[in-house]
C-alpha positions in Angstrom: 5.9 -5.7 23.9 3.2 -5.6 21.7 3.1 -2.1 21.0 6.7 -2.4 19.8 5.9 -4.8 17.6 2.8 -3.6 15.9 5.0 0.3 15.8 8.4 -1.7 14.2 6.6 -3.7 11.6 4.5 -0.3 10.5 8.2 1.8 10.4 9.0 -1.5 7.9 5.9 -0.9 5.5 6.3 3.1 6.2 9.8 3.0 4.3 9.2 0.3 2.0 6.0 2.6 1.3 8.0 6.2 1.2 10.8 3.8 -1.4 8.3 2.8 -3.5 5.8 5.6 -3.6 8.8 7.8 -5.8 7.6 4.8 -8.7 5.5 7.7 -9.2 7.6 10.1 -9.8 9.7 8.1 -12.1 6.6 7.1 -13.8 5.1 10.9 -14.4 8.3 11.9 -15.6 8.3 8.7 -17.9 5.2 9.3 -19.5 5.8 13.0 -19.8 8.7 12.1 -21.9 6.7 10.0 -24.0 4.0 12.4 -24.8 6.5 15.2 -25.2 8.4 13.1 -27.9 5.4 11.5 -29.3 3.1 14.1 -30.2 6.0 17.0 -30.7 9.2 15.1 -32.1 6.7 12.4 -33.9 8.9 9.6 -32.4 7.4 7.4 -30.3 9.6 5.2 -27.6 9.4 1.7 -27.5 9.8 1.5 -23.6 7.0 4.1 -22.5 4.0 1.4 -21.8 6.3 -1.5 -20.1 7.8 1.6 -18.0 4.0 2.7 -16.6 3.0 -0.7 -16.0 5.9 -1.8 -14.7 5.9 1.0 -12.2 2.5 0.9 -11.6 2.1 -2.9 -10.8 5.3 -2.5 -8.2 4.1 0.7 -7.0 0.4 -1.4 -6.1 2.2 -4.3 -4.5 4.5 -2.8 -2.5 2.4 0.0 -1.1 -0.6 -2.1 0.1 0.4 -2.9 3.1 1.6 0.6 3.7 -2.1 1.5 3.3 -3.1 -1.0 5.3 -0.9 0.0 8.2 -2.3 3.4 8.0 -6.4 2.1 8.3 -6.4 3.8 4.7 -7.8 1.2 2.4 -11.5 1.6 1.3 -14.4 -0.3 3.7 -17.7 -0.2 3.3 -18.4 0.3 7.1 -21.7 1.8 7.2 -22.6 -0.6 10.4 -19.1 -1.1 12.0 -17.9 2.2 12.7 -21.3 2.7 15.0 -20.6 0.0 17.0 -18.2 0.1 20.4 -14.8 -0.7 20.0 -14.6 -4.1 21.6 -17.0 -5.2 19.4 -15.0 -3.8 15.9 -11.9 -5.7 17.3 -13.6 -9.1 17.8 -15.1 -8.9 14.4 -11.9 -7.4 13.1 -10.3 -10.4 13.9 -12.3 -12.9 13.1 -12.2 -11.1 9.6 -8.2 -11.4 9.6 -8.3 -15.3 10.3 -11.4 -16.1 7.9 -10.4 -13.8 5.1 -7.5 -12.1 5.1 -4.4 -14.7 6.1 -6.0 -17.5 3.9 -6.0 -14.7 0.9 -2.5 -12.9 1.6 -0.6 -16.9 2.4 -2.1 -17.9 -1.1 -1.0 -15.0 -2.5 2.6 -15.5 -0.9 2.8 -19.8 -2.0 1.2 -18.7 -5.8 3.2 -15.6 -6.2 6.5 -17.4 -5.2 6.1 -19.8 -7.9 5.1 -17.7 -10.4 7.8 -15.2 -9.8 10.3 -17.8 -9.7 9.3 -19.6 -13.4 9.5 -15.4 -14.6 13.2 -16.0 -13.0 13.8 -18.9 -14.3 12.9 -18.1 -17.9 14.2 -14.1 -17.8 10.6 -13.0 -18.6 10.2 -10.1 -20.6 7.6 -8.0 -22.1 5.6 -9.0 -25.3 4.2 -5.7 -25.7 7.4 -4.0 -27.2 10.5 -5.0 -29.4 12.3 -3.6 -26.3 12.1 -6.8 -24.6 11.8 -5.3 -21.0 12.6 -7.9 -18.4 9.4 -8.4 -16.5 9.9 -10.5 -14.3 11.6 -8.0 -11.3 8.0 -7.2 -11.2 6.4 -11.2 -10.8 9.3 -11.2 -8.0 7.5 -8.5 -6.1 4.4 -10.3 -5.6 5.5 -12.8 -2.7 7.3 -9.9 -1.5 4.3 -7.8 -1.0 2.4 -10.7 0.0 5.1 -11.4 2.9 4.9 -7.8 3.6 1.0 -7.9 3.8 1.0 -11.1 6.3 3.5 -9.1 8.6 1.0 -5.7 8.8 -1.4 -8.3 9.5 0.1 -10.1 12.2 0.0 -6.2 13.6 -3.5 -5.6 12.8 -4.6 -8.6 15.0 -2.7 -7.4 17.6 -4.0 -3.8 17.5 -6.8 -5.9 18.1 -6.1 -7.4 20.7 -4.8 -4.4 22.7 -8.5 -2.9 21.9 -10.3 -5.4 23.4 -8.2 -5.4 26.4 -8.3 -1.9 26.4 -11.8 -1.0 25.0 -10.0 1.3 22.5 -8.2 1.2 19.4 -4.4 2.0 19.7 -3.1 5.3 17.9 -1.4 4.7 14.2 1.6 6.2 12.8 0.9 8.8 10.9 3.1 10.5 8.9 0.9 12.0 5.7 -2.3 13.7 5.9 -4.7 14.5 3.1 -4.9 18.2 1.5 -8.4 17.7 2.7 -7.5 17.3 6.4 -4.9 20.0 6.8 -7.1 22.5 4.9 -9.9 21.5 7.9 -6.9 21.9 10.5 -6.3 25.1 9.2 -9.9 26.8 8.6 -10.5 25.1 12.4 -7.5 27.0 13.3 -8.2 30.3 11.9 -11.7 30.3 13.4 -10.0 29.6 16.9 -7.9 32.6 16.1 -10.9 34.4 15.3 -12.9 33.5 18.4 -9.9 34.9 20.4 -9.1 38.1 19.2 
């Protein structure tokens, strides 16, 4: 039961992390664009910044928990990864209640009603005479805040099953770094070598 949940709510933040992730490819071929007719054709658009911060803000937001499902954001764990894994769960935990679901609910209440008063007025940008409409983005922020207390809800109980189990349940993964494969493959070929 637990297992299912924890794997369905990481499948959720896997595709909303795969939808959101081609923000950058949108973005890159934005800003290429913009450089190509900027510095070539000597005419600037009017669109280029609101486009790459646009994109970038919703491609933050919406990815976060995505990360977070995947053990992938940055910790300072020079202490916690030597200790048993009983021990990291319980202190994990603890962590979620204390920090975490205080930080992620106020971001959730404060980002509804900001996003809703960018709604309410049709927000748009004040950095361009385009008049981008801005707030899409302000909407995203109880979204992602939502999304973050749900891969939380899964962390705890990955938790859980570790200190019932005395070790941490596998993630999904479904991206490795260059770094990793290029280690996978040099382990490989020395294996290869070894055997011939």
């Amino acid at each position: 039961m637990i297992r299912g949940v924890i794997k369905t709510i990481d499948l959720l933040n896997k595709s909303v992390g795969h939808a959101f992730a081609w923000c950058i490819v949108i973005l890159t071929l934005g800003i290429s664009y913009e450089v190509f007719v900027r510095y070539a054709l000597r005419d600037p658009t009017s669109w280029a910044f609101d486009l790459s911060y646009i994109l970038y803000g919703a491609l933050f937001l919406m990815c976060g928990a995505y990360t977070l499902s995947r053990g992938g954001h940055v910790r300072a764990d020079i202490f916690f990864r030597r200790w048993a894994p009983r021990r990291q769960a319980a202190l994990e935990m603890v962590l979620y209640f204390v920090f975490f679901f205080p930080g992620v609910l106020a971001l959730v209440i404060a980002g509804w009603a900001y996003g809703i008063e960018s709604h309410a007025i049709k927000e748009v940008s004040v950095n361009s005479p385009v008049g981008v409409p801005i707030w899409p983005l302000k909407m995203l922020i109880p979204a992602a805040g939502t999304l973050l207390t749900l891969q939380g809800v899964a962390e705890v109980m990955r938790c859980v099953l570790c200190l019932r189990e005395g070790q941490w349940p596998a993630r999904l993964h479904d991206v490795d770094e260059l770094e990793t494969q290029l280690v996978q493959l040099h382990t490989s070929e020395q294996a290869k070598g070894i055997h011939s």
